[in-house]
PDB file of N, CA, C and O in Angstrom:
ATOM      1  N   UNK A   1       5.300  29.379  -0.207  1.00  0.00           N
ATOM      2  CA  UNK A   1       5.147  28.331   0.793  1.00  0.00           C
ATOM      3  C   UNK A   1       6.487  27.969   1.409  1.00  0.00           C
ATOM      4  O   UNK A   1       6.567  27.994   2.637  1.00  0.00           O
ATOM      5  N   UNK A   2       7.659  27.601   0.609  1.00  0.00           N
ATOM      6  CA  UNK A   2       8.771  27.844   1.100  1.00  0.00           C
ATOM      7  C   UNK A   2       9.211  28.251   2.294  1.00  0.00           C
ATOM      8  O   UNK A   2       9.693  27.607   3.226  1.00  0.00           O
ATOM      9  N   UNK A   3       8.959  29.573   2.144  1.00  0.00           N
ATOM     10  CA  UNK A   3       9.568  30.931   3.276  1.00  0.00           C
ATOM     11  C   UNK A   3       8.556  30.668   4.511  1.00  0.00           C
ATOM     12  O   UNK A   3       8.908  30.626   5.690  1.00  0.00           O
ATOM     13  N   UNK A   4       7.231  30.496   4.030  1.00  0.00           N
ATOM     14  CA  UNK A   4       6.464  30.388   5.082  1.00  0.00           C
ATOM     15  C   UNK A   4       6.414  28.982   6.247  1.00  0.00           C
ATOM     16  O   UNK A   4       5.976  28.860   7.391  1.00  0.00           O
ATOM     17  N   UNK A   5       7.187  27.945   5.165  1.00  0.00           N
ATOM     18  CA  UNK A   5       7.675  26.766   6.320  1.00  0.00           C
ATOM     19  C   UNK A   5       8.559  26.388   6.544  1.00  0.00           C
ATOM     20  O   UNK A   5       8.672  25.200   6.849  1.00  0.00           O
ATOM     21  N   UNK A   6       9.653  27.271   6.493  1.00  0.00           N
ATOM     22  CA  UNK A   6      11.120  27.438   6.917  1.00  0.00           C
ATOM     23  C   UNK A   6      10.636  28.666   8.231  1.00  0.00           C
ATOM     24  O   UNK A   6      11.163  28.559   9.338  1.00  0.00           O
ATOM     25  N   UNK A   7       9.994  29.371   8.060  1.00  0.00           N
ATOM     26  CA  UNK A   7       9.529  30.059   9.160  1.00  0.00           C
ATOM     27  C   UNK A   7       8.425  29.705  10.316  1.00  0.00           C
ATOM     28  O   UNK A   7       8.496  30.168  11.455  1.00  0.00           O
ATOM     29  N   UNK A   8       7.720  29.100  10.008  1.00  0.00           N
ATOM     30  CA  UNK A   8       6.676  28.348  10.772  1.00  0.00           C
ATOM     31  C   UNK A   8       7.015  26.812  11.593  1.00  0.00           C
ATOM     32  O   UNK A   8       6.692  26.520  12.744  1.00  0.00           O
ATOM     33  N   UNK A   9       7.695  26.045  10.693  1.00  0.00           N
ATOM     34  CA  UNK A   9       8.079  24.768  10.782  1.00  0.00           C
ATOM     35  C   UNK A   9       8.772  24.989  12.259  1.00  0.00           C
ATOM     36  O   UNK A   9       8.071  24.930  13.270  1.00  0.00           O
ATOM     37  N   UNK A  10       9.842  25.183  12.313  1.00  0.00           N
ATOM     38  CA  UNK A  10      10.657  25.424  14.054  1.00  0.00           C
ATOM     39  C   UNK A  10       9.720  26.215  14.868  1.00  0.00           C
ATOM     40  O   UNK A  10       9.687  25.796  16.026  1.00  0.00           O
ATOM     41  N   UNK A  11       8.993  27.162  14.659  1.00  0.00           N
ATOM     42  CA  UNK A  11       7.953  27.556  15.873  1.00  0.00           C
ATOM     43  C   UNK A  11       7.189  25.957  16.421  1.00  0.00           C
ATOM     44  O   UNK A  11       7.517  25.498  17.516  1.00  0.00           O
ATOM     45  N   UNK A  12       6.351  25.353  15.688  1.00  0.00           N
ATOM     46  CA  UNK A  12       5.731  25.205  16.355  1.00  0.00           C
ATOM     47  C   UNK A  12       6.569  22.779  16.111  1.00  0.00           C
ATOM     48  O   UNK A  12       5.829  21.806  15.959  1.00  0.00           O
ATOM     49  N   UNK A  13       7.821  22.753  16.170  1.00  0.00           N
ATOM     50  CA  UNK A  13       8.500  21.524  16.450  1.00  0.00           C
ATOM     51  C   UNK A  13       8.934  20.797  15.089  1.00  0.00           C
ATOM     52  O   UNK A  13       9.914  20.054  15.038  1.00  0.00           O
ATOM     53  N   UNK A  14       7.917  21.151  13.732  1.00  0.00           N
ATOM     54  CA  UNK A  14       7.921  20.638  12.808  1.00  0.00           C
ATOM     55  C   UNK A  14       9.320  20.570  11.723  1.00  0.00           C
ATOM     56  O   UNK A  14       9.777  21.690  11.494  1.00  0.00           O
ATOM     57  N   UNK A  15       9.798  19.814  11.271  1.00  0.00           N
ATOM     58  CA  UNK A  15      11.073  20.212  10.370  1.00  0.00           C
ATOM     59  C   UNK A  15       9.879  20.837   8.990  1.00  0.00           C
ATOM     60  O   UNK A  15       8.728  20.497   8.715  1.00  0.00           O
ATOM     61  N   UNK A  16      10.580  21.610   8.525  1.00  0.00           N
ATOM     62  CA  UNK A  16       9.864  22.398   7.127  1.00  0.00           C
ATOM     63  C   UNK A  16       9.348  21.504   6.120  1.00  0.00           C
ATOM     64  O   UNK A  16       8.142  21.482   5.874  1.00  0.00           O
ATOM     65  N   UNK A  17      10.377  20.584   5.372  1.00  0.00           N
ATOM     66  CA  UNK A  17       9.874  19.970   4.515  1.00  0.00           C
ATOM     67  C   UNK A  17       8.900  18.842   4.869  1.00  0.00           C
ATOM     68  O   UNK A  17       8.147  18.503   3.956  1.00  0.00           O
ATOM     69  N   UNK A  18       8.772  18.118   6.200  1.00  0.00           N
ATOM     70  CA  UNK A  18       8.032  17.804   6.555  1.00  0.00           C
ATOM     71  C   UNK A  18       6.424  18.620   6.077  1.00  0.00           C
ATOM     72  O   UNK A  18       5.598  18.228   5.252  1.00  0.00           O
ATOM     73  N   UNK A  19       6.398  20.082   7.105  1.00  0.00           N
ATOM     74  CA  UNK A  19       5.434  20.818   6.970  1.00  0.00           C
ATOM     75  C   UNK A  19       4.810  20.708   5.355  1.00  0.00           C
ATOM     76  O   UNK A  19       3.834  20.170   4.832  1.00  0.00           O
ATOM     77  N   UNK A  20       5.974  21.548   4.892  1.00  0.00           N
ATOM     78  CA  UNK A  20       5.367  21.256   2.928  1.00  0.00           C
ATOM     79  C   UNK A  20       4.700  20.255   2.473  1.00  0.00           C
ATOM     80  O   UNK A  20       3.677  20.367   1.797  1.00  0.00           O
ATOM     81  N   UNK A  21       5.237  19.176   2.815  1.00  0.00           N
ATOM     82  CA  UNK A  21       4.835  17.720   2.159  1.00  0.00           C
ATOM     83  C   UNK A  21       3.409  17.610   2.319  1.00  0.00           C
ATOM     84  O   UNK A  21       2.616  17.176   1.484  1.00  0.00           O
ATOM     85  N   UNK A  22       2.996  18.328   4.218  1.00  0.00           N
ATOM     86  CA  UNK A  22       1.221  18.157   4.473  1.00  0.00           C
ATOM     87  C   UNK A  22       0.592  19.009   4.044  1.00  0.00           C
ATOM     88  O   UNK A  22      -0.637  19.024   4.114  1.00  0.00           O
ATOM     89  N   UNK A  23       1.180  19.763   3.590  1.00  0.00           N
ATOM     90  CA  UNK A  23       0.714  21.323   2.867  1.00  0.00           C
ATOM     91  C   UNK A  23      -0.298  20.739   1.387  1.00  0.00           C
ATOM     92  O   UNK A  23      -1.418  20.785   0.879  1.00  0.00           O
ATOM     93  N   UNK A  24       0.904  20.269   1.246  1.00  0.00           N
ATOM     94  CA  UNK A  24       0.764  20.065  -0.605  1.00  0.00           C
ATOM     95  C   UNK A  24      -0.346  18.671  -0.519  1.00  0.00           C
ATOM     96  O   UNK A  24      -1.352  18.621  -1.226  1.00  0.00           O
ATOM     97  N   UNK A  25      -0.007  17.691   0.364  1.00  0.00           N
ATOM     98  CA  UNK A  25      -1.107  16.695   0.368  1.00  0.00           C
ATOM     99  C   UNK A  25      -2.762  17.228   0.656  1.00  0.00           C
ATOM    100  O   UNK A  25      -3.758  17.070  -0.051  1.00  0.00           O
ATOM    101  N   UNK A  26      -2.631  17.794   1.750  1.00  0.00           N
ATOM    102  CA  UNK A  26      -3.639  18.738   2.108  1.00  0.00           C
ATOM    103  C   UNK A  26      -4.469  19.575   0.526  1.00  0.00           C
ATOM    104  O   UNK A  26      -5.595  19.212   0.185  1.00  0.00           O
ATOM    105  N   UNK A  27      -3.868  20.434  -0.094  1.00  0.00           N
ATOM    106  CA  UNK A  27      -3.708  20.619  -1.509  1.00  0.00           C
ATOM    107  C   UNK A  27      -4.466  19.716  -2.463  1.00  0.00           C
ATOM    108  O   UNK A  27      -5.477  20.041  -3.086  1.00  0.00           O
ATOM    109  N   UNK A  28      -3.804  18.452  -2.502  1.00  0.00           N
ATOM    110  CA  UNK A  28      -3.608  17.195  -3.634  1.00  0.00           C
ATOM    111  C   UNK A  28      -5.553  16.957  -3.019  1.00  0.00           C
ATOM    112  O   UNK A  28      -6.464  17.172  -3.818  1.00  0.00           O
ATOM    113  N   UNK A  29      -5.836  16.519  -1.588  1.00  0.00           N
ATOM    114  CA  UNK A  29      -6.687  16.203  -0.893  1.00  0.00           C
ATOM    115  C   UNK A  29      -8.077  17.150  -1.682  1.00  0.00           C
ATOM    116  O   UNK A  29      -8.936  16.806  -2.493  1.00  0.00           O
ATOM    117  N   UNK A  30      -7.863  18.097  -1.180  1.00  0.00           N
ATOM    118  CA  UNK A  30      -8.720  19.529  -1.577  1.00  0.00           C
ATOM    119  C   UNK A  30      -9.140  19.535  -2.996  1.00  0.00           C
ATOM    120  O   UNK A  30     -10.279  19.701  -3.432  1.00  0.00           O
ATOM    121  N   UNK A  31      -8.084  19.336  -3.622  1.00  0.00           N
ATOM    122  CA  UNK A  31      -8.355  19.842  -5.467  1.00  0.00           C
ATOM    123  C   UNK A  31      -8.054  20.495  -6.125  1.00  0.00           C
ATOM    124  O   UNK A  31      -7.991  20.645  -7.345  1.00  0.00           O
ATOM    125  N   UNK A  32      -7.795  21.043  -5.123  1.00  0.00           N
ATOM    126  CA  UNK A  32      -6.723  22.645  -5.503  1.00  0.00           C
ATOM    127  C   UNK A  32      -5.393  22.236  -6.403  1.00  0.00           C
ATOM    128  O   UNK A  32      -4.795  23.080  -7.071  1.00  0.00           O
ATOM    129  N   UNK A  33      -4.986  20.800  -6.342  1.00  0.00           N
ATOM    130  CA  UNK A  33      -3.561  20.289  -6.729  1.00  0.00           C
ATOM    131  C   UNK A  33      -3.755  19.154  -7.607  1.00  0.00           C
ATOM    132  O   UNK A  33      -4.340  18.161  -7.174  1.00  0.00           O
ATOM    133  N   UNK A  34      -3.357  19.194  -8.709  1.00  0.00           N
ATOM    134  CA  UNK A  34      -3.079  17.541  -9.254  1.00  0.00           C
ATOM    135  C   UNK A  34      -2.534  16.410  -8.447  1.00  0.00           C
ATOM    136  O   UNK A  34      -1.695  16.818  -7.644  1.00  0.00           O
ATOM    137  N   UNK A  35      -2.715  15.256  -8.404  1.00  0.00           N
ATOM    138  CA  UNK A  35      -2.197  14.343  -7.601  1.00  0.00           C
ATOM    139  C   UNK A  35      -2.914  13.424  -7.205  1.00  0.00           C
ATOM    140  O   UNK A  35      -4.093  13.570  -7.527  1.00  0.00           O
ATOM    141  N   UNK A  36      -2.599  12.178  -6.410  1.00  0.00           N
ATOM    142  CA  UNK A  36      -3.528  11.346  -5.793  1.00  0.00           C
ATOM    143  C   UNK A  36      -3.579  11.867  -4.059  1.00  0.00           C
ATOM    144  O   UNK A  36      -2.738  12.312  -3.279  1.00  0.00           O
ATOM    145  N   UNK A  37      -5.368  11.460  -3.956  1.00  0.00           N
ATOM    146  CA  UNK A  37      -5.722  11.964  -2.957  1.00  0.00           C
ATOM    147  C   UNK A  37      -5.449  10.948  -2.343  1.00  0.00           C
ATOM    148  O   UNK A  37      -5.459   9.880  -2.955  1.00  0.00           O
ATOM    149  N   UNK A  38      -4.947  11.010  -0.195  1.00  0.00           N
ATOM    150  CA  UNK A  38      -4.794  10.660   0.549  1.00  0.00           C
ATOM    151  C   UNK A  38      -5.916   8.871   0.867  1.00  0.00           C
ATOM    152  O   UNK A  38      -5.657   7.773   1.359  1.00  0.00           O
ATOM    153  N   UNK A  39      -6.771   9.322   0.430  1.00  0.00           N
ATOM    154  CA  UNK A  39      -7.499   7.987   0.564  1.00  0.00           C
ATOM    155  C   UNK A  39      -7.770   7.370  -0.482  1.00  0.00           C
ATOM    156  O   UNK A  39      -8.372   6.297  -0.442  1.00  0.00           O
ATOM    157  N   UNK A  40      -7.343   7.983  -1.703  1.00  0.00           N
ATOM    158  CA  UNK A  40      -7.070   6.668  -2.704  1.00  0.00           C
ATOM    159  C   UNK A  40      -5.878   5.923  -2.687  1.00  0.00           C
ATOM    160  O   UNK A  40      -5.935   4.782  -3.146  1.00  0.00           O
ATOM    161  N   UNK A  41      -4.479   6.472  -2.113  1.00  0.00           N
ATOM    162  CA  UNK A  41      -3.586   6.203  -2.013  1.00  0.00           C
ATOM    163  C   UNK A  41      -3.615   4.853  -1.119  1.00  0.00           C
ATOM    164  O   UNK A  41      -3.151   3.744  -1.381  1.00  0.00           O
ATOM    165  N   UNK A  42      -4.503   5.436   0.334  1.00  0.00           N
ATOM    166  CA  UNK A  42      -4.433   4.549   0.934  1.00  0.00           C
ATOM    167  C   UNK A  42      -5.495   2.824   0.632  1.00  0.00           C
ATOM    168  O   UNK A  42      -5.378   1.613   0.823  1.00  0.00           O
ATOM    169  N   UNK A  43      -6.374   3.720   0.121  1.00  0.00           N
ATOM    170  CA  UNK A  43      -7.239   2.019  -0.885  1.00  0.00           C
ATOM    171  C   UNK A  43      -6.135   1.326  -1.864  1.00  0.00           C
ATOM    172  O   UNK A  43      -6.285   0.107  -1.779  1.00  0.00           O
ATOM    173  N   UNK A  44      -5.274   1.597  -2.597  1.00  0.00           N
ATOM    174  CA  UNK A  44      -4.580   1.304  -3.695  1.00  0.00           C
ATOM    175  C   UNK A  44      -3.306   0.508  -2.576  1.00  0.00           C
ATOM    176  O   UNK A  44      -2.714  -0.333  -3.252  1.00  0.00           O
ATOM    177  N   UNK A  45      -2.788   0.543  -1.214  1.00  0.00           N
ATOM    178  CA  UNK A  45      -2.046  -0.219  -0.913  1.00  0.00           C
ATOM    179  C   UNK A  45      -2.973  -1.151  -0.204  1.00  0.00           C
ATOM    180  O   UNK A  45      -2.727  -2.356  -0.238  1.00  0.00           O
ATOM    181  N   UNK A  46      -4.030  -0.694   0.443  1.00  0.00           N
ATOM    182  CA  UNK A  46      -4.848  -1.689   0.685  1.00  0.00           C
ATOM    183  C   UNK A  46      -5.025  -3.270  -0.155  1.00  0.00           C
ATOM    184  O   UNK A  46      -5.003  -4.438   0.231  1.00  0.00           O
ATOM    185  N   UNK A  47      -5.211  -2.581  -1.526  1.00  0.00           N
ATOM    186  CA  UNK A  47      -5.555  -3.497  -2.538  1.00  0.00           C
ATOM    187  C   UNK A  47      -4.494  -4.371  -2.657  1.00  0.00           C
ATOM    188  O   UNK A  47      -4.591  -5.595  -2.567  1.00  0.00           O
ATOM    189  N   UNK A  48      -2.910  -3.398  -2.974  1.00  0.00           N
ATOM    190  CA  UNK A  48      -1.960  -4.647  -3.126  1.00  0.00           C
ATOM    191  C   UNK A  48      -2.013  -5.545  -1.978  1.00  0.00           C
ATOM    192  O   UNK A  48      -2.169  -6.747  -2.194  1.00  0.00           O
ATOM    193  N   UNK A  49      -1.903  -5.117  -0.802  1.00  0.00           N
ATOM    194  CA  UNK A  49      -1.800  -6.143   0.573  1.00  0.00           C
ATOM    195  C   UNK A  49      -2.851  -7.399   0.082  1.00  0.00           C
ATOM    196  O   UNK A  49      -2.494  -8.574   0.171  1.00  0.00           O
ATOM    197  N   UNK A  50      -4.039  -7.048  -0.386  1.00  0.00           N
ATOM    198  CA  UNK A  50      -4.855  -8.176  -0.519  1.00  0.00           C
ATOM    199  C   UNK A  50      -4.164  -9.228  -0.828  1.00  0.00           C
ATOM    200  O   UNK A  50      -3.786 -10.317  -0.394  1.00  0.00           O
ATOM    201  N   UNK A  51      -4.098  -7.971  -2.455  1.00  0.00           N
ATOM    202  CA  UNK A  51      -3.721  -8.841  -3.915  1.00  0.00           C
ATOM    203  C   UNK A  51      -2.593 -10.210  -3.314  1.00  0.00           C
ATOM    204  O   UNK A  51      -2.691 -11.418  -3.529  1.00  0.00           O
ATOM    205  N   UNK A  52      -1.554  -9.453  -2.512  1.00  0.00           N
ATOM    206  CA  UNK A  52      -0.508 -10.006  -2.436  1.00  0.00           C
ATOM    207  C   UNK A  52      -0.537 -11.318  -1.147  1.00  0.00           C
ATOM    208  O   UNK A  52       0.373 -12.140  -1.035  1.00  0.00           O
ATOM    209  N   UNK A  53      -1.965 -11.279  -0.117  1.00  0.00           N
ATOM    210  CA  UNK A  53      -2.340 -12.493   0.443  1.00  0.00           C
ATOM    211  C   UNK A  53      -2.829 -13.623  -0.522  1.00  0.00           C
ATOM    212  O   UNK A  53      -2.272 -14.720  -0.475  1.00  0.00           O
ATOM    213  N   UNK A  54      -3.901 -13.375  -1.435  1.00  0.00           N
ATOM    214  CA  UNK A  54      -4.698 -14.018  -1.973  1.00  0.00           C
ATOM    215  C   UNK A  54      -3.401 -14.766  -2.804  1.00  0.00           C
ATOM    216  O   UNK A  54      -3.224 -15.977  -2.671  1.00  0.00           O
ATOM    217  N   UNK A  55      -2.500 -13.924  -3.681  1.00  0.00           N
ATOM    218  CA  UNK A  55      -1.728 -14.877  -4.474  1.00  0.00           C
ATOM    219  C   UNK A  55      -0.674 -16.048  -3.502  1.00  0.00           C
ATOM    220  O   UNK A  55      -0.248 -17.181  -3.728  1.00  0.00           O
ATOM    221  N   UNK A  56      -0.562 -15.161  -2.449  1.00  0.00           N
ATOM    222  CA  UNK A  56       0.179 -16.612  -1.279  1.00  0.00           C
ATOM    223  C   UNK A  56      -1.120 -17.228  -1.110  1.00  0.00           C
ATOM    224  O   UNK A  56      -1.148 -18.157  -1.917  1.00  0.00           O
ATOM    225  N   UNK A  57      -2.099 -17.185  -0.534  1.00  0.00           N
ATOM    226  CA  UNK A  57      -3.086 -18.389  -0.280  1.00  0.00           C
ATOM    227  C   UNK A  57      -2.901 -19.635  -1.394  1.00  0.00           C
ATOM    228  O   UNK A  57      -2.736 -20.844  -1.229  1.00  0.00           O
ATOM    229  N   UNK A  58      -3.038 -18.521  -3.011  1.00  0.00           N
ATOM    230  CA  UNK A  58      -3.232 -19.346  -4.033  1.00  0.00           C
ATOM    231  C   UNK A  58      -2.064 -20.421  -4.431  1.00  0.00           C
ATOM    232  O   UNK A  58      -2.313 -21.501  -4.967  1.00  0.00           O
ATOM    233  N   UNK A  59      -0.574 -19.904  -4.041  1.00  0.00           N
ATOM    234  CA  UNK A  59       0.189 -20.714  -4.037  1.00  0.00           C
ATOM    235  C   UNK A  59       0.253 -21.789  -2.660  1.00  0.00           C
ATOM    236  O   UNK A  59       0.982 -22.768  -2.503  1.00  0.00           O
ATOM    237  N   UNK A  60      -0.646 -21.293  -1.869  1.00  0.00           N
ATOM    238  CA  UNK A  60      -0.688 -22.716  -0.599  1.00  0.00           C
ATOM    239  C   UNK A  60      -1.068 -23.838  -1.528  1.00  0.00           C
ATOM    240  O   UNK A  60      -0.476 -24.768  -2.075  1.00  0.00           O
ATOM    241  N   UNK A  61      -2.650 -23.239  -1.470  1.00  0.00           N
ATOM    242  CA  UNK A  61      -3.908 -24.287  -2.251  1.00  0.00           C
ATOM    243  C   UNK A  61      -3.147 -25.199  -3.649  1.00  0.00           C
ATOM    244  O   UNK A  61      -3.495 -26.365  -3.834  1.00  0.00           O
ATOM    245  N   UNK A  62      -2.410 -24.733  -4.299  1.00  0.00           N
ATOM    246  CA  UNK A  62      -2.156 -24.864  -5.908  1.00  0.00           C
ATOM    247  C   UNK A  62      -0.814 -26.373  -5.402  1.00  0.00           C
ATOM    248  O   UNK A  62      -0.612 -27.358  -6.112  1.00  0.00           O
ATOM    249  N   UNK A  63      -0.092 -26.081  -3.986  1.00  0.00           N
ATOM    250  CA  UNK A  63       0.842 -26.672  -3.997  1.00  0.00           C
ATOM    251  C   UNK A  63       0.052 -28.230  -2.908  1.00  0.00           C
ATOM    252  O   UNK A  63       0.454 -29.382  -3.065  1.00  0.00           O
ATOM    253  N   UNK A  64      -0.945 -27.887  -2.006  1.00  0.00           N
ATOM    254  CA  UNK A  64      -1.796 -28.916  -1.517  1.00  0.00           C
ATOM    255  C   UNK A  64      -2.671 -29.797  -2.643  1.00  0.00           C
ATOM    256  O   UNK A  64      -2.748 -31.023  -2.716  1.00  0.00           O
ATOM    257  N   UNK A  65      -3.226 -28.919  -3.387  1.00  0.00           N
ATOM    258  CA  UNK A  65      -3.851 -29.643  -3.994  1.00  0.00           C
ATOM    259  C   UNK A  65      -3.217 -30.855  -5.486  1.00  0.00           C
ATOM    260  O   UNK A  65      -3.843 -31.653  -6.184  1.00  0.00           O
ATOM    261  N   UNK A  66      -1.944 -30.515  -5.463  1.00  0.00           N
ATOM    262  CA  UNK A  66      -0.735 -31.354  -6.406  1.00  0.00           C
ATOM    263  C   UNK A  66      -0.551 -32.612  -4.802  1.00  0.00           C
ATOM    264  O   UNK A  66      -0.670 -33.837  -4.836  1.00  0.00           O
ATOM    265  N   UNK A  67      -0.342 -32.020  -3.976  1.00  0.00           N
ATOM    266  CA  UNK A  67       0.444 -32.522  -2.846  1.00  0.00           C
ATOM    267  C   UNK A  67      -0.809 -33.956  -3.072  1.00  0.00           C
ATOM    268  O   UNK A  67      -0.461 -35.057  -3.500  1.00  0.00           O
ATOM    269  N   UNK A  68      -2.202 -33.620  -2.691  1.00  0.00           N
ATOM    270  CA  UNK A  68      -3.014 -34.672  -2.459  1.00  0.00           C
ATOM    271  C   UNK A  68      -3.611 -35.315  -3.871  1.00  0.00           C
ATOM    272  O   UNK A  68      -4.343 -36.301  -3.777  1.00  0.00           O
ATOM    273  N   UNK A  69      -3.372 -34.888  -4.883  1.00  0.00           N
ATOM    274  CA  UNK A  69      -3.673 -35.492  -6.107  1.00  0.00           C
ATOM    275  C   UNK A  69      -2.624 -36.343  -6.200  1.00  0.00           C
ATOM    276  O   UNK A  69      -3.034 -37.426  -6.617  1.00  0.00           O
ATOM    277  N   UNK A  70      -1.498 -36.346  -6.009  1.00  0.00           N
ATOM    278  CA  UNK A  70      -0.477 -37.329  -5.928  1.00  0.00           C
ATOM    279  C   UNK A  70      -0.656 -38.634  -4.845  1.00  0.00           C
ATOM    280  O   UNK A  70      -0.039 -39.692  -4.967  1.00  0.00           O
ATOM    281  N   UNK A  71      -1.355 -38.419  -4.070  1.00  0.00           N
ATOM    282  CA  UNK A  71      -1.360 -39.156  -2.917  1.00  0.00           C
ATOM    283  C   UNK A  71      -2.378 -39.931  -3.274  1.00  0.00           C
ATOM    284  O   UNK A  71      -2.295 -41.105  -2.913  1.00  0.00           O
ATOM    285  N   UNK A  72      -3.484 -39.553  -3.987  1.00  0.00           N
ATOM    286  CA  UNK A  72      -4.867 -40.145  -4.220  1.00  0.00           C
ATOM    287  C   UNK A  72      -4.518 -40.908  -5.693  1.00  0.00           C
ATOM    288  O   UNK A  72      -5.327 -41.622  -6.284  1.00  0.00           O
ATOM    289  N   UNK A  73      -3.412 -40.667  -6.071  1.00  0.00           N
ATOM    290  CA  UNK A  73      -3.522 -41.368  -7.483  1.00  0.00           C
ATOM    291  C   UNK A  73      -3.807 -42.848  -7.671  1.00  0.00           C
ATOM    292  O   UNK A  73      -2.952 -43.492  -7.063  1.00  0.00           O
ATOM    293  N   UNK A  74      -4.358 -43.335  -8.054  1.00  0.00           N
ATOM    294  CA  UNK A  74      -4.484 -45.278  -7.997  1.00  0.00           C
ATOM    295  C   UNK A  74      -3.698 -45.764  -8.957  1.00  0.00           C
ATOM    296  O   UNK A  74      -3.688 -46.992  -9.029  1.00  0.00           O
ATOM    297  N   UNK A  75      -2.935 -45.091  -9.830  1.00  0.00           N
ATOM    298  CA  UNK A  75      -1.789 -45.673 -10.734  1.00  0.00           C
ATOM    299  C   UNK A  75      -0.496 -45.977 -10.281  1.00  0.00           C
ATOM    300  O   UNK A  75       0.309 -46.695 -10.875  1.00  0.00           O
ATOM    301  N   UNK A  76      -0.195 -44.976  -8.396  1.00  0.00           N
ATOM    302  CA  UNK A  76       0.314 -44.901  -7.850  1.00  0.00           C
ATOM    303  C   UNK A  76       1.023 -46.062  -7.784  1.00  0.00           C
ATOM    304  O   UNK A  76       0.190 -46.611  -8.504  1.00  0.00           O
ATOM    305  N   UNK A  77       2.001 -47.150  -7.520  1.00  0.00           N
ATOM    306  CA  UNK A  77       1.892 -48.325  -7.285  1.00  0.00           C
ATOM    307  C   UNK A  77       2.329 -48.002  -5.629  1.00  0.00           C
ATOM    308  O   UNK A  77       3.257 -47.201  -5.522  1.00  0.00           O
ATOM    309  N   UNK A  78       1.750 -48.548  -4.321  1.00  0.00           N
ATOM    310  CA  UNK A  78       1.705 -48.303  -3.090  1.00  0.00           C
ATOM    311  C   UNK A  78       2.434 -49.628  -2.804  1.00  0.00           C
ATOM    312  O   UNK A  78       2.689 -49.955  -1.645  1.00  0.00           O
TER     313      UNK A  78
END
């Protein structure tokens, strides 16, 4: 594969290792290759993005809801 995208790669604009990299994903994709496939990869950052809204939401909510328990307290002296 090498030889063949050091030779192919400049015909048709591509740098080589570029080429390889889609080779082998392509590969990983197929089954032909150990590895994670292209669309689990892409579910698995999906997931962190969530993960990583939901825990900011949770620190909004966690810091409002101190914010207005303080405010509502009646021991408060006002």
């Amino acid at each position: 594969m090498n030889g063949a995208a050091k030779r192919i790669g400049p015909r048709v604009g591509i740098n080589p290792d570029t080429l390889r990299t889609w080779v082998k994903q392509a590969d990983i994709d197929a089954g032909r290759r150990p590895g994670i496939p292209s669309m689990d990869a892409a579910r698995a950052r999906e997931l962190e993005r969530e993960n990583r809204e939901l825990k900011r939401a949770n620190e909004i909510l966690l810091a409002a809801s101190s914010f207005f328990a303080r405010e509502l307290d009646p021991r408060l002296p006002w």
